[in-house]
C-alpha positions in Angstrom: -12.7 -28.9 28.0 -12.8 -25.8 30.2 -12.4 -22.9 27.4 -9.8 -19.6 28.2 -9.4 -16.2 27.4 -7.3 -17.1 24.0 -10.2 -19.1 22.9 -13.0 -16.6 23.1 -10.9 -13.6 22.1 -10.1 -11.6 18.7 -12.9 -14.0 17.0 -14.6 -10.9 14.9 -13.0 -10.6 11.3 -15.5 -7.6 11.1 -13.9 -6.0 13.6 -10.3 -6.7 12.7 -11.8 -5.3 8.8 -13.2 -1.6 10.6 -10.4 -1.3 12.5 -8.0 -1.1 9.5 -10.7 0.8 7.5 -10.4 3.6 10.1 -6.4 3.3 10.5 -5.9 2.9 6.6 -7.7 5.9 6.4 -6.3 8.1 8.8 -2.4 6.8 7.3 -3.6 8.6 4.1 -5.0 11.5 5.2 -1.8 12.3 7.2 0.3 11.7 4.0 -0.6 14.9 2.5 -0.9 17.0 5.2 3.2 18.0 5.3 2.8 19.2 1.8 3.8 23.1 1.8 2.5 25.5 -0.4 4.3 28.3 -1.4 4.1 31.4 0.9 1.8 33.9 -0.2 4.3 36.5 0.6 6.1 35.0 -2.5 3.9 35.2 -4.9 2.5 39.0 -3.7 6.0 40.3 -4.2 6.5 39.9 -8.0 4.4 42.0 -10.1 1.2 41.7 -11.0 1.3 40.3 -14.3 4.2 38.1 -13.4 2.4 36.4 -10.1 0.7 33.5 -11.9 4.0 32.8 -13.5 5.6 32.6 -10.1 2.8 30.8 -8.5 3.0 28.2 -10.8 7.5 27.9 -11.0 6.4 27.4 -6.7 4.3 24.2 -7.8 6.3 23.0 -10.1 9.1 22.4 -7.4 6.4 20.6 -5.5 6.4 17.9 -7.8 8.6 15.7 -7.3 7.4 15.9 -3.2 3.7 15.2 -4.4 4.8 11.9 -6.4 6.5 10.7 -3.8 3.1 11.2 -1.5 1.1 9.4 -4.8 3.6 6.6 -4.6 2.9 5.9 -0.8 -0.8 6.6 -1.1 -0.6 4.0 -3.7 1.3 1.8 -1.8 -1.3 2.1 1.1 -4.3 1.3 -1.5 -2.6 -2.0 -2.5 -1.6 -3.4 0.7 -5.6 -2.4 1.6 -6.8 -4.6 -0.8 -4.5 -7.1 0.2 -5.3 -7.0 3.4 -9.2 -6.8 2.5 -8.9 -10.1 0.4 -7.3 -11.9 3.4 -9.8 -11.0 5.7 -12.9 -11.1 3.4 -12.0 -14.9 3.1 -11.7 -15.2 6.7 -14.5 -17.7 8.4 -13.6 -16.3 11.5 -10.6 -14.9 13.3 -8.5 -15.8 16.3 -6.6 -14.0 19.2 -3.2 -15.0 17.2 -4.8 -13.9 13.8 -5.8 -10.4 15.1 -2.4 -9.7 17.0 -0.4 -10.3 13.5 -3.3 -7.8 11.8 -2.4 -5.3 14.7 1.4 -5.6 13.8 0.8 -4.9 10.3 -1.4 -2.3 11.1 1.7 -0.6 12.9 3.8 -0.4 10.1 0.9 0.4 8.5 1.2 3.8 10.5 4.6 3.6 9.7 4.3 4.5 6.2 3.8 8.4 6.6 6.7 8.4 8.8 8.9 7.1 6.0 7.0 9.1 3.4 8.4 12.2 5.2 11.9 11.0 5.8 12.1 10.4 1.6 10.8 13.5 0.8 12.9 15.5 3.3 16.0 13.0 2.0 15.1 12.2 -1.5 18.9 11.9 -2.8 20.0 9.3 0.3 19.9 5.7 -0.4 19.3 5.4 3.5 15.9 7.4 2.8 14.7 5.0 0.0 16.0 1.6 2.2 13.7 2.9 5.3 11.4 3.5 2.8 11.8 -0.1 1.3 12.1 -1.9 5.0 8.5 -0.4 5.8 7.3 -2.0 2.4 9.2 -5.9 2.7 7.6 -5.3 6.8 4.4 -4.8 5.5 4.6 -7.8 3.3 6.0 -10.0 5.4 3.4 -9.3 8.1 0.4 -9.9 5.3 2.5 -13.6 3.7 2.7 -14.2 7.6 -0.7 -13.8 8.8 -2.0 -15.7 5.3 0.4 -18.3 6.5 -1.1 -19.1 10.0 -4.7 -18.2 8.7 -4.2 -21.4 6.4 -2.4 -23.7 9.6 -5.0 -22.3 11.8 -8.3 -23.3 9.0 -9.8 -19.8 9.7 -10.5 -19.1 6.2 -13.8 -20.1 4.2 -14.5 -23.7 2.8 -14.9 -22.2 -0.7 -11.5 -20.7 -1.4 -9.8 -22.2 -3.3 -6.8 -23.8 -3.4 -5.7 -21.6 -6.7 -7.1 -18.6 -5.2 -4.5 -19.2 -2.1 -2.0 -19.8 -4.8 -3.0 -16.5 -6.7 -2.3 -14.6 -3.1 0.7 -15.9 -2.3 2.0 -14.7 -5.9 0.9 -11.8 -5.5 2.8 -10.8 -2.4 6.0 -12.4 -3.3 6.1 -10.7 -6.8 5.1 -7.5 -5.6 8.0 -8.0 -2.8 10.4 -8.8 -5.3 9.7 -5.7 -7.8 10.1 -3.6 -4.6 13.4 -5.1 -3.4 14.9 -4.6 -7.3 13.3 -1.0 -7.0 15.4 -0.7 -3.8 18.4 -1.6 -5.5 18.3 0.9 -8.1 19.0 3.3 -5.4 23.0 2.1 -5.6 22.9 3.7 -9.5 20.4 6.9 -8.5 17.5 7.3 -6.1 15.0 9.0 -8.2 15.4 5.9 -10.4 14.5 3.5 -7.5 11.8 5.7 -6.5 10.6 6.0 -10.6 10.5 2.3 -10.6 8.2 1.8 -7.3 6.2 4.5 -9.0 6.0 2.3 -11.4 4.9 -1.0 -9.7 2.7 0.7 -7.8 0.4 1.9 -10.9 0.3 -1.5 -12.6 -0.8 -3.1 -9.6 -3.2 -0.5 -8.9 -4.3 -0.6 -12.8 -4.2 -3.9 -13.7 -3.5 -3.3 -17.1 -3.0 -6.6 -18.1 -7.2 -6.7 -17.4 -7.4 -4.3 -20.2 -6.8 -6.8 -23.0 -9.5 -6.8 -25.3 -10.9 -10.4 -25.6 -13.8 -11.3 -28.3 -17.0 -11.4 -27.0 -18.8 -15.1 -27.2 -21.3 -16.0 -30.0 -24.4 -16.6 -29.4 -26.3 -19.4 -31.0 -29.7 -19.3 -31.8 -31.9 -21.6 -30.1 -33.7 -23.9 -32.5 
């Protein structure tokens, strides 16, 4: 059989894996570059004594546009090591397989957009629903591209089928919290953004890892 371009093309997971390390990257850089500090001229026109005080009333107001920016740097890291866990499994890649890691690296690039639209709109549910649509289209892209990766065979003999299992949990759990997060926007937004805050750090932490377990006896060998 006379091979084609689709067959030869896209076959480097390596690739695919830099190419997100350098976009992931530059998505989280550009998160915190919109964050304004107070103006100097501010600060210099209280008194002396009093310009600490004022400095720190100024960042104080920045803080609920800062945890906003930790929630979507956050929300970068865990969809990084979601995507890292796909593709560190991965056998080898395909022309289909790197065109579905290029869409979710678009709305990867998405997220800073949508970080800036909440800030600048923290109080509109349409803010924290963009916000949310750029989330479910980041998950959908990764459940998608584990889907095919598992049709098409590209991923290593030795994962498991429990360890697929594990994955898909993970991303339809994580999905859920975020649409129920969503939701909370209808009562207040700043409690649907509080509870993504919240999902974010205990997938981040793992806390449930923290659980002290006793340590195994040893037996003495005779």
């Amino acid at each position: 059989m006379k091979p084609n371009y689709d067959h030869i093309a896209g076959q480097s997971a390596e690739r695919l894996a830099a190419l997100s390390d350098g976009l992931f990257g530059v998505a989280m850089t550009l998160l915190l570059l919109d964050v304004h500090l107070p103006a100097a001229a501010d600060i210099m026109g209280a008194t002396a004594g009093a310009r600490d005080w004022q400095l720190l009333l100024h960042l104080r107001d920045l803080a609920p546009e800062v945890s906003i920016y930790l929630m979507s740097f956050l929300t970068l890291g865990i969809f990084w090591v979601g995507q890292q866990t796909q593709l560190n499994h991965l056998e080898r890649s395909s022309r289909h397989m790197t065109w579905i890691h290029l869409g979710f690296l678009f709305a990867v690039t998405l997220v800073p957009l949508t970080t800036r639209l909440l800030v600048a709109f923290a109080t509109y549910r349409a803010a924290v629903v963009c916000y949310w649509l750029n989330i479910l289209l980041l998950g959908g892209i990764l459940y998608s591209s584990f889907g095919y990766a598992l049709r098409a065979r590209l991923f290593k003999p030795n994962f498991t089928y429990e360890q697929q299992v594990a994955v898909c949990r993970r991303i339809i759990q994580g999905q859920t919290l975020y649409a129920f997060g969503a939701l909370l926007c209808i009562f207040s937004t700043y409690l649907s953004i509080g509870f993504i805050v919240l999902v974010q750090i205990n997938y981040a932490l793992a806390p449930a890892q923290w659980r002290w377990r006793p340590r195994p006896q040893l037996t003495e060998k005779k």
